[in-house]
N, C-alpha and C positions, 0 to 999 in steps of 0.2 A: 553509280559511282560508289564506289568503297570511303567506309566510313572511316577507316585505319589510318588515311592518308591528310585525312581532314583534325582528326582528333589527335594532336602531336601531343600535346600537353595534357597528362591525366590529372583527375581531379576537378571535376565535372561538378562535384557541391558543394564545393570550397570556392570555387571561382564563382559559381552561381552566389553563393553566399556573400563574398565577397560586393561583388554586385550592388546586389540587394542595398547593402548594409552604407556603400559608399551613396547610392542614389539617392537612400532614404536623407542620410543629415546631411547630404549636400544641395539635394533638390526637394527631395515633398516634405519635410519639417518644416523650412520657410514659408514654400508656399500655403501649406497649413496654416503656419499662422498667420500669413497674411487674410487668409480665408477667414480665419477666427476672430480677428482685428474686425475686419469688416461685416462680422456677423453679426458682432453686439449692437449693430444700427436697426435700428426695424425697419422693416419695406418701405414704409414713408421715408423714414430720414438716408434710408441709403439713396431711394429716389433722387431727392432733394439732394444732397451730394453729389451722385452722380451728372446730374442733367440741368446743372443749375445753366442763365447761358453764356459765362464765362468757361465755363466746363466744355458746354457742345462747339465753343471756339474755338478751344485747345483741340479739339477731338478732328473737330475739320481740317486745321492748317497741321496738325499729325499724319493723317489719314490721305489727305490731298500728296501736302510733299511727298511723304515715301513711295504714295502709287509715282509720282512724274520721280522722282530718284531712281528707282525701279526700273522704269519706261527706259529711262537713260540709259541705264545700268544692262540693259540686256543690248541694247545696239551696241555701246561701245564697247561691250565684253566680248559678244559676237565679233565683230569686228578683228579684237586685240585677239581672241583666240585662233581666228582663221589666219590671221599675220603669223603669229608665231609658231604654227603646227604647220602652217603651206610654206614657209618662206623660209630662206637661208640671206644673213645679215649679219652683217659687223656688231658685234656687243648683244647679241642675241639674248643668247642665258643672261646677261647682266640686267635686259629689259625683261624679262621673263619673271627674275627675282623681286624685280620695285614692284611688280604684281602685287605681289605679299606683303609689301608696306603697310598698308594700314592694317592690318591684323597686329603689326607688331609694336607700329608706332601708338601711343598713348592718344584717344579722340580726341583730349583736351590742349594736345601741342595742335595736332589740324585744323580744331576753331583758331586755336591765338594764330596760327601761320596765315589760313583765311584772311581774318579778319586784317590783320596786316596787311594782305596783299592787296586788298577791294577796298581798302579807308578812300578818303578821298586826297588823304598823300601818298597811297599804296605805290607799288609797283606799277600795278595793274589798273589800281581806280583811277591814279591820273590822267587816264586816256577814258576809263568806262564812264565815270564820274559827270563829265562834262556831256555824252551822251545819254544820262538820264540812268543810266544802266546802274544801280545803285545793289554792289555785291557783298558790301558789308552793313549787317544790322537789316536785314530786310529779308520778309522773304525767299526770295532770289540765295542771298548766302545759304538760308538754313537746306536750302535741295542741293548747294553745293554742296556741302557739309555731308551730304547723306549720299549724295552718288560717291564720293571720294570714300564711306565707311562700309558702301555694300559690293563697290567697283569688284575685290579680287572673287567675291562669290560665284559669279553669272563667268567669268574665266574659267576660272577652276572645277566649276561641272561643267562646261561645254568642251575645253583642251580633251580631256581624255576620252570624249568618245569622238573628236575629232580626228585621232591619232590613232582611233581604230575602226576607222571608217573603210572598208576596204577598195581600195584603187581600182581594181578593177571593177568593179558596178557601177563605175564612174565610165569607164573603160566600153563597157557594153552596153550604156547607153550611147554613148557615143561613136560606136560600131553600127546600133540600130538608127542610128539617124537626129538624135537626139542635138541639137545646141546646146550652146554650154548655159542659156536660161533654162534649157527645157529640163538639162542636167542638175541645174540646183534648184527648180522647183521641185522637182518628181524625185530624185533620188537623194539630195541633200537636206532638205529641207524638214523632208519628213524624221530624218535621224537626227536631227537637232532640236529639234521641237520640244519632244519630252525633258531633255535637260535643260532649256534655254528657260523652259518652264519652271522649273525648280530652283535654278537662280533665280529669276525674277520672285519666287516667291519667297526663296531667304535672304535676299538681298530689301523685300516690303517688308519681312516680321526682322528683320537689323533695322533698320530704319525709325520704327516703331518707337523700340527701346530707346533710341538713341538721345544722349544728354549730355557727354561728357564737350562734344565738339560742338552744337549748338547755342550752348548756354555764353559761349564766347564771341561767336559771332553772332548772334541775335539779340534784338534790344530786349526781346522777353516783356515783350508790354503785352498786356492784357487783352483778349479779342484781336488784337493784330497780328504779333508772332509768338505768341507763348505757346509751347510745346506740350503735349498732356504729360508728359516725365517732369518738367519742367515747373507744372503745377500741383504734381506729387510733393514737388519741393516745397514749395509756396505753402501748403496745407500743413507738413511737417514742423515748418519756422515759422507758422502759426498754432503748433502743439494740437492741432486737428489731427491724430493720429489715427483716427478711426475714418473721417473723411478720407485721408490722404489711402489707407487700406481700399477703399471703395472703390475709389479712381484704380488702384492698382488691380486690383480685381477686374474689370474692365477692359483694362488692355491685356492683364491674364488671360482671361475667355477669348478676345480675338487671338492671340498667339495661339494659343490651341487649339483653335477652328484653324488657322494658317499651317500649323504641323500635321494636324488630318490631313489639308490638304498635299502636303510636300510628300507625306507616304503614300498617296493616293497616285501620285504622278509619280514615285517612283517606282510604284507598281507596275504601272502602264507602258513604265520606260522599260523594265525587264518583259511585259509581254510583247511590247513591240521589236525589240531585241530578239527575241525566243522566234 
């Protein structure tokens, strides 16, 4: 392929420059110095920081929720993305577009609207409520919270290779004898996979970060639902700036093993494309 067609716009070390120069003070400066914040601890006291076991609490009901938000997050995506790419429907594009709600809406109206809805004079609590199903202030809310922030992800990479899935290999299995299971094991399944895979994985490193919509609907008690973002906080409003750096550094390192991963799989995804 011809490079002429690809390169519209010259200036090639200005853009590159450009680049650079946006990435650096908007991403690796901070993260620098978060890096640097938490360097002045020595190995013992970052230890001790890190691992204390209110820390491994936060770490676990962090790490727990986002995998089952995730888990969610890739069935009902799958799901909404095959609805919307196979199916013709009254207000179509208008469901298509609430897709993108929560990118646009603020996380911290999502917890207060939660948490509203699952009290136990909610909309919703006053029927979950009396079955024990307790969706505000517990657990249970904070995976709501995080399927509803990672939801449009797991759509939005699965829709467009859905939409160029080609009908006839659908067609020709179906010619050779194939059932429509045998057809969405062996020929659909496997084109969905790689991208289904990389929402689930930016929809677990969303998740991760997430504070703005949790901190509303969860009681944020200690060892029970306190969030490890949520204990970044906690360290801060206790002027442990250096503590609070540590913890951040922590979920740093997993995000970056998670974006390895996410380039890894879309690797895999253009060779199995190819």
């Amino acid at each position: 392929m011809s490079t002429v067609g690809r390169n519209v716009l010259p200036g090639f070390s200005l853009g590159l420059g450009y680049t650079v120069m946006y990435l650096t003070i908007l991403v690796l400066i901070p993260l620098a110095a978060c890096f640097l914040k938490a360097s002045e601890l020595s190995p013992e006291e970052f230890l001790a920081a890190v691992w204390t076991p209110r820390a491994r609490a936060a770490y676990g009901l962090t790490f727990t929720a986002s995998l089952a938000a995730a888990v969610i997050n890739v069935v009902i995506g799958l799901i909404v993305a095959w609805t919307l790419v196979r199916y013709d429907f009254p207000f179509k594009r208008f469901i298509d577009a609430l897709v993108d709600v929560p990118f646009a809406l603020p996380t911290s109206v999502a917890g207060l609207v939660y948490a509203g809805l699952y009290v136990k004079d909610g909309w919703l609590g006053q029927f979950l409520v009396p079955l024990g199903i307790e969706g505000a202030y517990s657990r249970l809310g904070i995976i709501l919270v995080l399927v509803f922030t990672g939801f449009p992800f797991v759509v939005r990479t699965v829709q467009p290779v859905l939409e160029d899935l080609d009908a006839e290999t659908e067609e020709a299995a179906a010619v050779l004898g194939a059932n429509r299971w045998q057809t969405f094991r062996r020929v659909i399944v496997p084109t969905l996979l790689p991208p289904a895979l990389t929402g689930f994985t930016l929809a677990f490193a969303r998740a991760i970060g997430e504070y703005g919509s949790v901190i509303f609907i969860s009681s944020n008690m200690p060892y029970q639902t306190e969030i490890a973002p949520v204990l970044i906080v906690a360290r801060l409003e206790e002027f442990s700036y250096r503590e609070a750096a540590a913890i951040a550094v922590v979920l740093l390192s997993f995000s970056f093993v998670l974006l390895a991963i996410i380039n890894l799989l879309e690797r895999w995804s253009k060779r199995h494309d190819g």
